[in-house]
C-alpha positions as CSV (number, residue, x, y, z in Angstrom):
1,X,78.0,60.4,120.5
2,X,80.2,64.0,120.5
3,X,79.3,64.2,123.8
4,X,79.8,60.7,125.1
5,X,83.2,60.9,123.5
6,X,84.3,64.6,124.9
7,X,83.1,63.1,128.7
8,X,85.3,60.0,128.0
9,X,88.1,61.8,127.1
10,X,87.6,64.2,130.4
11,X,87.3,60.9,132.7
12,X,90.3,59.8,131.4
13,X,92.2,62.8,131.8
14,X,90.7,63.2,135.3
15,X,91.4,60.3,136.6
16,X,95.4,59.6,134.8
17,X,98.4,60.4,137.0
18,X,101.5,61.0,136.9
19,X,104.8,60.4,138.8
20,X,107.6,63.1,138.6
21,X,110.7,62.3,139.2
22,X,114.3,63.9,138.3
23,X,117.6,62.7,136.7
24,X,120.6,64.7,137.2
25,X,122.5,63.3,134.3
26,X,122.2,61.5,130.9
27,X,121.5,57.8,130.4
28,X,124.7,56.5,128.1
29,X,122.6,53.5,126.9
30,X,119.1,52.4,127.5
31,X,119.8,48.9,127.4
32,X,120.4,46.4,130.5
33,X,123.8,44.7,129.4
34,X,125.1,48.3,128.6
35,X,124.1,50.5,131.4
36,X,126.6,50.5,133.9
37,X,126.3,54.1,135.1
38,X,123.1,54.6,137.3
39,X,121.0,57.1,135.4
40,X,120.8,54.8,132.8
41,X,120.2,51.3,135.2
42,X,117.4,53.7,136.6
43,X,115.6,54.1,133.1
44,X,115.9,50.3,132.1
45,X,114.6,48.9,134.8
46,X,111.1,50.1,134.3
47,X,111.2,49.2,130.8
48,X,112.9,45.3,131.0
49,X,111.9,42.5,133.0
50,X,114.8,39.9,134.3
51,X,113.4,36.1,134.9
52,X,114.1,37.0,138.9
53,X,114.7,39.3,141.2
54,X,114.5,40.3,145.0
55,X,110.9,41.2,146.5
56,X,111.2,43.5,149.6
57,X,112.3,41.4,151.6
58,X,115.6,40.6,149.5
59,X,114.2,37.2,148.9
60,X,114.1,35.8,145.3
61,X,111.1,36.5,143.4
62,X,109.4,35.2,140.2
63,X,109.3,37.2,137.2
64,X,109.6,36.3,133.6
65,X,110.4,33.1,135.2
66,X,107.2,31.3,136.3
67,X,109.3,28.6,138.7
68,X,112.7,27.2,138.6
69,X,114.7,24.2,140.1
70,X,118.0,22.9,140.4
71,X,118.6,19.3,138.5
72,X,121.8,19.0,140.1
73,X,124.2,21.2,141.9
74,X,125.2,22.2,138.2
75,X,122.0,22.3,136.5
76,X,119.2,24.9,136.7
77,X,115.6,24.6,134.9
78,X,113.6,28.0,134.6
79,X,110.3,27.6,133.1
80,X,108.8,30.9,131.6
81,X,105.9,32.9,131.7
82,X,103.4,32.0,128.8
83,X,101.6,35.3,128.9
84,X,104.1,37.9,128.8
85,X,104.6,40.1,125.3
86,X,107.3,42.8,124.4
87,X,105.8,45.7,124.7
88,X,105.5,46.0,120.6
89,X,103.0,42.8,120.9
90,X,105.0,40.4,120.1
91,X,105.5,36.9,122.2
92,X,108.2,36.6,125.0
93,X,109.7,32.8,124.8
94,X,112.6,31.1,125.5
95,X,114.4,32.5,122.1
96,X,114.9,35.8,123.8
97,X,116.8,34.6,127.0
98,X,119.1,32.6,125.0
99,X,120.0,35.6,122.5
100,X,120.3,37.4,125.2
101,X,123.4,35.2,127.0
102,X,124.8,34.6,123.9
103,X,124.8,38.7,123.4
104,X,126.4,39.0,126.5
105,X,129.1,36.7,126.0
106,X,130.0,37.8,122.6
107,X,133.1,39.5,121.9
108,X,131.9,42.1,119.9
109,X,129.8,42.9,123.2
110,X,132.0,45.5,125.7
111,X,129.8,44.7,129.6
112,X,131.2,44.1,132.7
113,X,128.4,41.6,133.4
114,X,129.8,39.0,131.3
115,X,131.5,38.1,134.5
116,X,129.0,36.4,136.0
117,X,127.7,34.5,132.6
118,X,131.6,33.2,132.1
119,X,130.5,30.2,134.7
120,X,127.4,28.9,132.4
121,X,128.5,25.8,129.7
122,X,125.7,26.4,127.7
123,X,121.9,26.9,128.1
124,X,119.3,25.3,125.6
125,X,116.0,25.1,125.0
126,X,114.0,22.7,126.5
127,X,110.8,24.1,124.5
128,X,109.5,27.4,124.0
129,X,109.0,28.1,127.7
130,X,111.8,25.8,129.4
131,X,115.4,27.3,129.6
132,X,117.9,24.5,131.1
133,X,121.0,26.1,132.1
134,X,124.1,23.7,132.5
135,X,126.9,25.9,134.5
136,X,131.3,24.6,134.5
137,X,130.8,23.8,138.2
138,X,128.8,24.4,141.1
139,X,128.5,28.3,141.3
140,X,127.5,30.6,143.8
141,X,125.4,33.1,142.2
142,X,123.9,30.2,140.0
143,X,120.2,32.0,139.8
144,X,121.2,36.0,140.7
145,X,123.3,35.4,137.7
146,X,119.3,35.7,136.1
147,X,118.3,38.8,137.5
148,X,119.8,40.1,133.8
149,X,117.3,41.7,132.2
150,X,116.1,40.0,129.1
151,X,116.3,41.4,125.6
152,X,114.0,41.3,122.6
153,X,115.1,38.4,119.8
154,X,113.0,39.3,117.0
155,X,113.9,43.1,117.3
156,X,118.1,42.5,117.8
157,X,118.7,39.2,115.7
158,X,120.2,41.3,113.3
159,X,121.5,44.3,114.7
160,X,125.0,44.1,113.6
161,X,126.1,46.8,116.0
162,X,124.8,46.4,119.2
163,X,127.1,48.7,121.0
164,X,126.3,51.7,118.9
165,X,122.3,50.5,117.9
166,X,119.5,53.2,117.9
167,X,117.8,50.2,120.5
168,X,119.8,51.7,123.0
169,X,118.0,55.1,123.1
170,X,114.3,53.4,121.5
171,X,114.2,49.9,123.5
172,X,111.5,47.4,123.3
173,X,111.3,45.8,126.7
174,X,108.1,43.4,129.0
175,X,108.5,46.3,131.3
176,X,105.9,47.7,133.2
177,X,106.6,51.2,131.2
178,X,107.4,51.9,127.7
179,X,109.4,54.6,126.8
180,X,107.5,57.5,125.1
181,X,110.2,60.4,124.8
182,X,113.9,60.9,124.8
183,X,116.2,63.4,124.3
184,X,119.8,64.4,125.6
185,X,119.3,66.7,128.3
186,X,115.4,66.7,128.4
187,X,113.0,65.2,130.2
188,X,112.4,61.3,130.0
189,X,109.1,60.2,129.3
190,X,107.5,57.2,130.5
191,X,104.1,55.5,130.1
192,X,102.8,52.5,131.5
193,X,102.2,49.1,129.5
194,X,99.0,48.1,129.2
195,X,99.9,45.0,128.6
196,X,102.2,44.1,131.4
197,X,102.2,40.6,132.4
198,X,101.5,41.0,136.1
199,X,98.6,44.3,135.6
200,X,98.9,47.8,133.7
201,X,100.5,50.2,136.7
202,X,98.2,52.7,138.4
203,X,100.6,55.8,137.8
204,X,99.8,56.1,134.0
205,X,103.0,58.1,133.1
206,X,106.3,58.7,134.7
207,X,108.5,62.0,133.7
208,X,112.0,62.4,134.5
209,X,112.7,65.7,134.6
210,X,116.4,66.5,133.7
211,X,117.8,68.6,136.4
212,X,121.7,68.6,136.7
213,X,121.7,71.2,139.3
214,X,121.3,69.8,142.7
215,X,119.6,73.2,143.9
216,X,117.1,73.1,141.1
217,X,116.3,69.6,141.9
218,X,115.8,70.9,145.7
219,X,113.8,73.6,144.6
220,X,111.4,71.6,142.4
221,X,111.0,69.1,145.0
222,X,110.2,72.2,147.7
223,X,107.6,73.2,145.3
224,X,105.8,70.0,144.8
225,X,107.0,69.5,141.4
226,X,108.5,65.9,142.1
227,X,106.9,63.4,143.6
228,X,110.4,61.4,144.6
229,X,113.3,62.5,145.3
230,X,116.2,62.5,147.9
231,X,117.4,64.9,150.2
232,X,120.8,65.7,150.9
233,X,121.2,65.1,155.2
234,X,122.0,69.4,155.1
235,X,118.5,70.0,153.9
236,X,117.0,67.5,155.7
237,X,118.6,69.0,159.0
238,X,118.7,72.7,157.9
239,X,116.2,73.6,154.7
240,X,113.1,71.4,155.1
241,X,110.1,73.2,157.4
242,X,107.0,71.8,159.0
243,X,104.6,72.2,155.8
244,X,107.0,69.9,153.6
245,X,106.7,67.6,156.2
246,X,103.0,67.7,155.9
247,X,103.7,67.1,152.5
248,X,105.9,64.3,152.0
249,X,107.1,61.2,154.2
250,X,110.7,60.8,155.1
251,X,111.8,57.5,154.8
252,X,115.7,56.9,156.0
253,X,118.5,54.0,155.7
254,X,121.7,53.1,155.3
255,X,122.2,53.2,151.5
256,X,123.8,50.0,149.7
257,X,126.4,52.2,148.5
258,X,129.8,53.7,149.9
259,X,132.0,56.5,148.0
260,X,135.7,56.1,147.1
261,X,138.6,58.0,146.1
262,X,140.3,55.8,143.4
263,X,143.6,55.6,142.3
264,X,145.0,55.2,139.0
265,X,147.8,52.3,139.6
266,X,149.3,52.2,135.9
267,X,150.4,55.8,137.0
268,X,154.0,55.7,138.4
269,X,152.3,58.1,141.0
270,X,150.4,55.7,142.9
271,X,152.5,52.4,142.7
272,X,154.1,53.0,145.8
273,X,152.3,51.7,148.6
274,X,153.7,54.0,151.1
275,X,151.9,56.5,149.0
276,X,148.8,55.4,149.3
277,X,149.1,54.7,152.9
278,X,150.1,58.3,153.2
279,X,147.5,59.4,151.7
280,X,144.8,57.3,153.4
281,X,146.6,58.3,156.9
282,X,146.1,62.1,155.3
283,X,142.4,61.4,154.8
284,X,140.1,62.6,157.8
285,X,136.6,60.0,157.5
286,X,134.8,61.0,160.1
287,X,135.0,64.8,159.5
288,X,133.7,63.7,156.3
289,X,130.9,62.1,157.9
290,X,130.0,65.0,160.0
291,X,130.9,67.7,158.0
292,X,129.2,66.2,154.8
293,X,126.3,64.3,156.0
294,X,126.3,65.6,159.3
295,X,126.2,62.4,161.2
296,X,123.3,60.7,158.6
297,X,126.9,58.5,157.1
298,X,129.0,55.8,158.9
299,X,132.8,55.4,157.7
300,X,133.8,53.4,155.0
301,X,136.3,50.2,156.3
302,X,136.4,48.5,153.0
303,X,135.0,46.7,150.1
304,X,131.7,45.1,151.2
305,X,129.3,46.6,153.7
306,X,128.3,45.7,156.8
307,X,125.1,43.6,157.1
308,X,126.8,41.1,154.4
309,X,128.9,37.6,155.4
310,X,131.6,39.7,153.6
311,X,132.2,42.1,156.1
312,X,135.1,42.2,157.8
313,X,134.6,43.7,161.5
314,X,137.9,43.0,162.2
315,X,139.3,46.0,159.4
316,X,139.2,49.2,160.7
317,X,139.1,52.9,159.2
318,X,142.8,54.4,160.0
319,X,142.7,57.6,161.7
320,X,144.0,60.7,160.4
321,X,147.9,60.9,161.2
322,X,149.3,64.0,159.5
323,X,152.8,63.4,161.2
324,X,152.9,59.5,159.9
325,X,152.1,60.3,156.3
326,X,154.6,63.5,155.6
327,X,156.9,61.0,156.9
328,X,155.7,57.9,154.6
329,X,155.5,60.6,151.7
330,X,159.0,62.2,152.6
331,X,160.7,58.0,152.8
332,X,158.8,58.2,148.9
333,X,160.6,61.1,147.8
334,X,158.2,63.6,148.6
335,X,158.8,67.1,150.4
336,X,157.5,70.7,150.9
337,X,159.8,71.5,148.5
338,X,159.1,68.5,146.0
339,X,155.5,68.1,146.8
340,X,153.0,65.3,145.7
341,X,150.8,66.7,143.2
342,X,148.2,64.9,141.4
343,X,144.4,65.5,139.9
344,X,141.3,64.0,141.2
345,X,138.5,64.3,139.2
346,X,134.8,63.8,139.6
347,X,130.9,64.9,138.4
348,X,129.2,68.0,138.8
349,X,125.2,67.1,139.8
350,X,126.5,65.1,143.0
351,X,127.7,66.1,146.6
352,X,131.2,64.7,145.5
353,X,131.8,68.4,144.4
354,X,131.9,69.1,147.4
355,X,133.0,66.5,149.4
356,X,136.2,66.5,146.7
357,X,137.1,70.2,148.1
358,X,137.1,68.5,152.1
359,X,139.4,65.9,150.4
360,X,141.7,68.6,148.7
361,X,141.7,71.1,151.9
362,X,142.4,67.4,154.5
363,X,145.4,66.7,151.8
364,X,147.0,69.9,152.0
365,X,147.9,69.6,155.8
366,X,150.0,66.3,154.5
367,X,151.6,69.0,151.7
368,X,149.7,67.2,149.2
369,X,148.3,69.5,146.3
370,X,145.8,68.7,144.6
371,X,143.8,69.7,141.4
372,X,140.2,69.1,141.2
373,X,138.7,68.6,137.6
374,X,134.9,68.2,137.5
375,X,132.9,67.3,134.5
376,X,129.1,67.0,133.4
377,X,128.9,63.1,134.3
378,X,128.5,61.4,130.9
379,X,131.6,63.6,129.7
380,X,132.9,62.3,133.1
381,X,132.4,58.7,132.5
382,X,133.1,58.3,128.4
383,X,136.3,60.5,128.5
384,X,137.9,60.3,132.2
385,X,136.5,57.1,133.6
386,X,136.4,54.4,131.1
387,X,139.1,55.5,128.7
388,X,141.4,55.1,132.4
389,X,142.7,58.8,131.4
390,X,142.9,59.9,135.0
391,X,145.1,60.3,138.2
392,X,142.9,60.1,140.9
393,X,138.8,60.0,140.5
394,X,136.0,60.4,143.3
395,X,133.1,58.1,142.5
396,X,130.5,55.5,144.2
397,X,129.7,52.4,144.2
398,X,126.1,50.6,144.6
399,X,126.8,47.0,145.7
400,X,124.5,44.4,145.3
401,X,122.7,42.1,148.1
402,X,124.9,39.2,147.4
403,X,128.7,40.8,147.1
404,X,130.9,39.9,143.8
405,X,134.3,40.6,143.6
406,X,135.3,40.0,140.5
407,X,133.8,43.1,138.1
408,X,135.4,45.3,140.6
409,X,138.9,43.7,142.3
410,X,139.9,40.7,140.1
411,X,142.6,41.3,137.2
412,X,141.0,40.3,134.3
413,X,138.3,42.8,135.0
414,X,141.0,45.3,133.7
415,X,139.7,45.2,130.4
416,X,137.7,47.7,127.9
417,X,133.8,48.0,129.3
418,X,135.3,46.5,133.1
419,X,135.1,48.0,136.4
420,X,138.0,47.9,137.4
421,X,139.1,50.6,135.4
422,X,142.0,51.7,138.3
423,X,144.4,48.5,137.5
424,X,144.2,46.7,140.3
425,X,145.8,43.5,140.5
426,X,146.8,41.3,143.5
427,X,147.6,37.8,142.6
428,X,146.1,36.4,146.0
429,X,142.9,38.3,145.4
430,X,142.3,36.9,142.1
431,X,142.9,33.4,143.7
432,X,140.3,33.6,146.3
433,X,137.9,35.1,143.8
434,X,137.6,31.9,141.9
435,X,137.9,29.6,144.9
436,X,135.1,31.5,146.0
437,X,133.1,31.4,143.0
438,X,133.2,27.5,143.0
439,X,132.1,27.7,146.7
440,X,128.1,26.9,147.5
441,X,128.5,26.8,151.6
442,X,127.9,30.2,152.7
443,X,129.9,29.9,155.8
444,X,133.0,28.9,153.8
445,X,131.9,31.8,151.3
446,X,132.2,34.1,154.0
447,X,135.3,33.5,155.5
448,X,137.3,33.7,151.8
449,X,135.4,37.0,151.3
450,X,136.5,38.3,154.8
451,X,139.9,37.4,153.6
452,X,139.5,39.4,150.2
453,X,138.4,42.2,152.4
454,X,141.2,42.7,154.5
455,X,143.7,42.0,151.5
456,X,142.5,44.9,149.3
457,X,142.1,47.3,152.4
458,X,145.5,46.7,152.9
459,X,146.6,47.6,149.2
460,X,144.9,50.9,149.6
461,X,143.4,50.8,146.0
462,X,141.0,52.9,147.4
463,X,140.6,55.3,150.0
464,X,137.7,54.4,151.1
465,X,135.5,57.3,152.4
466,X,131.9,56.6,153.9
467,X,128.2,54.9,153.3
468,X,125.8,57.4,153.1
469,X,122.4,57.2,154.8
470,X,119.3,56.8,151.9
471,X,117.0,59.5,152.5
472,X,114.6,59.2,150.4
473,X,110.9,61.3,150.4
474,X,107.7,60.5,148.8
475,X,104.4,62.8,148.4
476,X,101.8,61.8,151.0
477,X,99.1,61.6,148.2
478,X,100.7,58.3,146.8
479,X,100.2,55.3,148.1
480,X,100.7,52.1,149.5
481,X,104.3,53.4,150.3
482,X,106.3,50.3,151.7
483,X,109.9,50.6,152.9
484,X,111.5,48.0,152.1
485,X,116.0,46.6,152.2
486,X,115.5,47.1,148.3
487,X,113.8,50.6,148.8
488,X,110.8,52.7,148.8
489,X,109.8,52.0,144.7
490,X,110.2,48.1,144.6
491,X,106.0,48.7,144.2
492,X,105.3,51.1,142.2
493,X,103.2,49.4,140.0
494,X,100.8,49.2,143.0
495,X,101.1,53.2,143.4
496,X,98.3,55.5,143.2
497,X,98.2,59.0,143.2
């Protein structure tokens, strides 16, 4: 029996696996209606399960959610899974999905995604596997309004803190991974669920290891340390040889993301639009593109990307004019010898260290100085970002499949825990917002969402800089590998190593 045990134990260890991967910052909260940086919206989502989501093809998928159907144009039946458990055993039923929209909707709950719940009259209960959801009117993101992860009931019912709760660093999820270790500024730990509804994954564990340092995380991916990872277009051009190509494949496209100076507009600096014009007219995009990403980027026009009915083809990137804006700085009050200064700040661990020295150096031919502050990226985030204390900050956005204004451009989202943290308010903008939101017809969508485009381009908010190619690399031992619009990992499950 020793012996049959001690074999057992070796197949086991023989034949487990494990998937390395890196984080380059700290997750704030491990908890879907709180994560709104992306280290910790990368943690969550192996751990919680939403009642949809998109499969590779961006097409809605079942998941907690067994079917749904529309009633009525304001009515939406889910019926759930019966065989899903949290991962501490206990039963997943409809109890959970209606603490969890009455969580988000509280007041005592700070989350930008209450936006999108704000539409809903109430949901019920049908039984314990039938959610009806009644919504004010007809909205357009009816069901991606459900690709909210779910939280547990019978863990949080009576959390009286949820914001500061030690669930946020020990969740509970129906993920396909539980969460075995975590510490500030150490690896992340994962293993999978044996449990999970759909099958227990392949990869048995996943680590995380924490690497703030770019070069480190280059290095450790060099040396076959990671399994995933993304490389910068300079080392894919310049520091990659033939054997790590042997090694890993190289999968490449555009990324759903675009990068953004912001300005802060409750700062007498940046109210004048002639300012901001300047300063876009200052701004050089397609050195940026070259120079930075060396040609694996396209320029930035505005706030949706292209590919979506929101695009706007008709907005274009201005050209850098160093004449035009000394002369829209100088009709502001601004000279060589009463220059503009202000600070722009921004996160170590990224390549918006660097691409914020481009900025500063393009500036300084308009006679615009300016001071770069960069911070570890949670110090970044709880003390710069979301308290608003800032002039100027360098960030990124990753926009979803199906574009929302409102978290990001409308007015009210000026608000403690909402993303738009610069101010911005333009009174037209806000209207079309919720004309849009009652609007079901895409093409009709489309064209008010063209028109938000342009208007918010004009405003200059934003600079907006470029949209990065996705380069993303996986070791050729794991497989299947499918590329897909929603990535390389929407499988991973699947993976074997």
């Amino acid at each position: 029996m020793k012996y049959l045990l001690i074999f057992f134990t070796f197949t086991l260890l023989l034949f487990s696996s494990t998937l390395n991967l890196s984080i380059s910052a700290n997750p704030s909260r491990i908890n879907p209606i709180l994560s709104t940086d992306s280290s910790s919206s990368e943690i969550t989502q192996w751990i919680f399960n939403s009642l949809i989501t998109y499969d590779k093809n961006a097409k809605i998928k079942m998941m907690l959610a067994r079917s749904y159907e529309f009633e009525n144009n304001t009515t939406l039946i889910f019926h759930l899974r019966k065989n899903v458990k949290w991962s501490d055993g206990a039963p997943f039923s409809a109890k959970d999905v209606i603490f969890t929209y009455k969580t988000i909707i509280s007041p005592k709950i700070f989350t930008p995604y209450a936006s999108s719940f704000k539409h809903i009259k109430k949901v019920v209960a049908l039984d314990p596997y039938t959610i009806k959801v009644i919504y004010k009117y007809p909205y357009f993101k009816a069901l991606e309004t459900w690709m909210m992860e779910i939280l547990p009931w019978h863990i949080l019912k009576n959390e009286k803190n949820l914001m500061t709760s030690k669930f946020n660093q020990a969740p509970i999820g129906t993920g396909p991974f539980i969460l075995k270790k975590f510490s500030i500024s150490q690896n992340i730990e994962l293993s999978s669920n044996p449990n999970y509804f759909v099958h227990k994954p392949y990869i048995d564990e996943i680590i995380y290891h924490y690497l703030p340092d770019s070069s480190a995380n280059f290095l450790m991916l060099k040396s076959g340390r990671l399994d995933v990872g993304s490389l910068t277009p300079l080392q894919l051009e310049r520091q990659i040889d033939s054997d790590f190509k042997r090694r890993f494949s190289i999968y490449e496209s555009p990324s759903h993301s675009y990068s953004y100076m912001g300005f802060n507009l409750k700062n007498p600096k940046f109210q004048n639009p002639l300012v901001r014009r300047a300063l876009s007219l200052a701004i050089n995009r397609e050195e940026l593109a070259q120079v930075m990403f060396f040609g694996h980027a396209r320029v930035c026009t505005g706030p949706f990307l292209p590919g979506t009915g929101a695009f706007n083809p008709t907005v274009k990137a201005p050209k850098q004019d160093i004449k035009k804006a000394k002369e829209l700085l100088k009709s502001a009050g601004y000279d060589d010898k009463h220059p503009l200064e202000f600070e722009l700040s921004t996160n170590t661990g990224s390549t918006r260290t660097y691409m914020a020295q481009i900025l500063q150096a393009q500036l300084r031919k308009a006679g615009v100085i300016v001071k770069l502050r960069i911070m570890e990226w949670q110090a970044f985030l709880n003390t710069v970002v979301m308290p608003k204390r800032f002039e100027a900050v360098l960030l990124a956005w990753s926009v979803g499949l199906k574009p929302d204004a409102y978290s990001i451009w409308d007015s009210e989202s000026y608000k403690k825990g909402g993303f738009n943290f610069i101010g911005y308010k333009n009174k037209k903008v806000d209207l079309l917002i919720k004309k849009a939101e009652r609007t079901v017809d895409n093409k009709k969508f489309n064209a008010i969402y063209k028109k938000i485009f342009k208007l918010i381009t004009d405003d200059n908010p934003y600079l907006f800089l470029v949209i990065p190619n996705s380069i993303t690399v996986v070791n050729k031992k794991i497989h299947p590998v499918s590329p897909s619009l929603i990535g390389v990992m929407h499988n991973v499950i699947e993976w074997k190593k």
